[in-house]
BAVEX-772133 format. One record per residue (C-alpha): residue number from 1; z, y, x; residue in one letter. Coordinates in steps of 0.02 Angstrom, whole numbers, padded with zeros to 5 digits. Layout:
BEGIN
- seq, pz, py, px, type
- NUM, Z, Y, X, A
...
//
This chain:
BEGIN
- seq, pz, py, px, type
- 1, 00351, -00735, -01046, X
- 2, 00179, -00793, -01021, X
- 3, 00065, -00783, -00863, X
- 4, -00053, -00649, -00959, X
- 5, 00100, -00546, -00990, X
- 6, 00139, -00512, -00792, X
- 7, -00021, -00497, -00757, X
- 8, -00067, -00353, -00880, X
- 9, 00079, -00255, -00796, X
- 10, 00017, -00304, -00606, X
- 11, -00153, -00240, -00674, X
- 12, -00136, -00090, -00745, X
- 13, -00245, 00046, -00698, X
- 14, -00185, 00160, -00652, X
- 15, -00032, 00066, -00588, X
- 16, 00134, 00092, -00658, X
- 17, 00285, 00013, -00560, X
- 18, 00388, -00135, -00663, X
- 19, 00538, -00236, -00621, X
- 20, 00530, -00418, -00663, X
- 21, 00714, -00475, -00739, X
- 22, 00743, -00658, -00731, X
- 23, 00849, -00782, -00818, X
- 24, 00985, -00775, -00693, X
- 25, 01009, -00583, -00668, X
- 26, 00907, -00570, -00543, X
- 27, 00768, -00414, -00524, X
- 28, 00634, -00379, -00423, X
- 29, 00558, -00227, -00416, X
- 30, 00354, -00218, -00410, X
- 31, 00289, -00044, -00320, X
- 32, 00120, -00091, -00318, X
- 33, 00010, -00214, -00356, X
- 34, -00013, -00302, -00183, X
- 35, 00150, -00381, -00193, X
- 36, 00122, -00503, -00332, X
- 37, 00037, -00644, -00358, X
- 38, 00028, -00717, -00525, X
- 39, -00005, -00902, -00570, X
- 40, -00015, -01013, -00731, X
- 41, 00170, -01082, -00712, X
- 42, 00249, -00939, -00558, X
- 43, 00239, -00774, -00476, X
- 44, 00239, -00725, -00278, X
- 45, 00336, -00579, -00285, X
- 46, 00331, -00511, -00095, X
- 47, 00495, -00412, -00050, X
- 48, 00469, -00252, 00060, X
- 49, 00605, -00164, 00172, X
- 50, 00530, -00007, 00112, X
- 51, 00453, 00034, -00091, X
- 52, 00294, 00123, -00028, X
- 53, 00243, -00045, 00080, X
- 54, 00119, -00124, 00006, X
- 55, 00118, -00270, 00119, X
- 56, 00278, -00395, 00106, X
- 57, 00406, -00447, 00246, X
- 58, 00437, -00598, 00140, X
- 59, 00422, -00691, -00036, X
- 60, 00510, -00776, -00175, X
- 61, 00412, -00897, -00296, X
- 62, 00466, -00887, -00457, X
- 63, 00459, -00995, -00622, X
- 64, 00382, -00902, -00752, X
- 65, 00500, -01010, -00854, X
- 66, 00636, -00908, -00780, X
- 67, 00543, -00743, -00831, X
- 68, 00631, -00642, -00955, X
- 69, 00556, -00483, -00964, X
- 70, 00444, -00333, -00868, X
- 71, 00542, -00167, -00876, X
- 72, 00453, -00004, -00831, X
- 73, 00508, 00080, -00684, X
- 74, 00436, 00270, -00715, X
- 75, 00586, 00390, -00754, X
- 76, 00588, 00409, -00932, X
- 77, 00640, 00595, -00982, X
- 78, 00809, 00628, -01052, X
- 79, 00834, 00675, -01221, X
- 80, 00832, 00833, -01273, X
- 81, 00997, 00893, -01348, X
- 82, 01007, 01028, -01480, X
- 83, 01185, 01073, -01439, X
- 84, 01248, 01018, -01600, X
- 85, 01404, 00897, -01618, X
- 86, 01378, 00852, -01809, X
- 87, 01230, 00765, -01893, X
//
């Protein structure tokens, strides 16, 4: 995952919340924009008590070598279901 990559999800207007899944499991969840930082080679990812902060209690850096992917965090709707059973 490349620098560019993060930061066209951190910049996206109008903001749409991601998760950032790394190499070791681990995911962070970004709520809005003011709690990243992105550089050429990491990321500040702030962590908030709260989802609708927008200002951090505390950070993590992170490799972007360690980056695996951006998920989106808006609910996706369900699929609809035509009530049949059979193909």
């Amino acid at each position: 995952m490349t620098f560019q990559d993060v930061q066209l999800a951190a910049r996206r207007q109008p903001f749409e919340p991601f998760r950032v899944v790394l190499t070791t499991g681990d995911r962070y969840d970004i709520h809005h924009p003011d709690v990243i930082m992105v550089g050429r080679r990491s990321l500040i990812i702030g962590i908030t008590k709260d989802e609708k902060q927008t200002v951090y209690d505390q950070t993590i850096k992170v490799d972007l070598f360690h980056v695996v992917g951006i998920e989106d965090l808006r609910k996706k709707p369900k699929a609809k279901s035509n009530g049949s059973s059979k193909p």
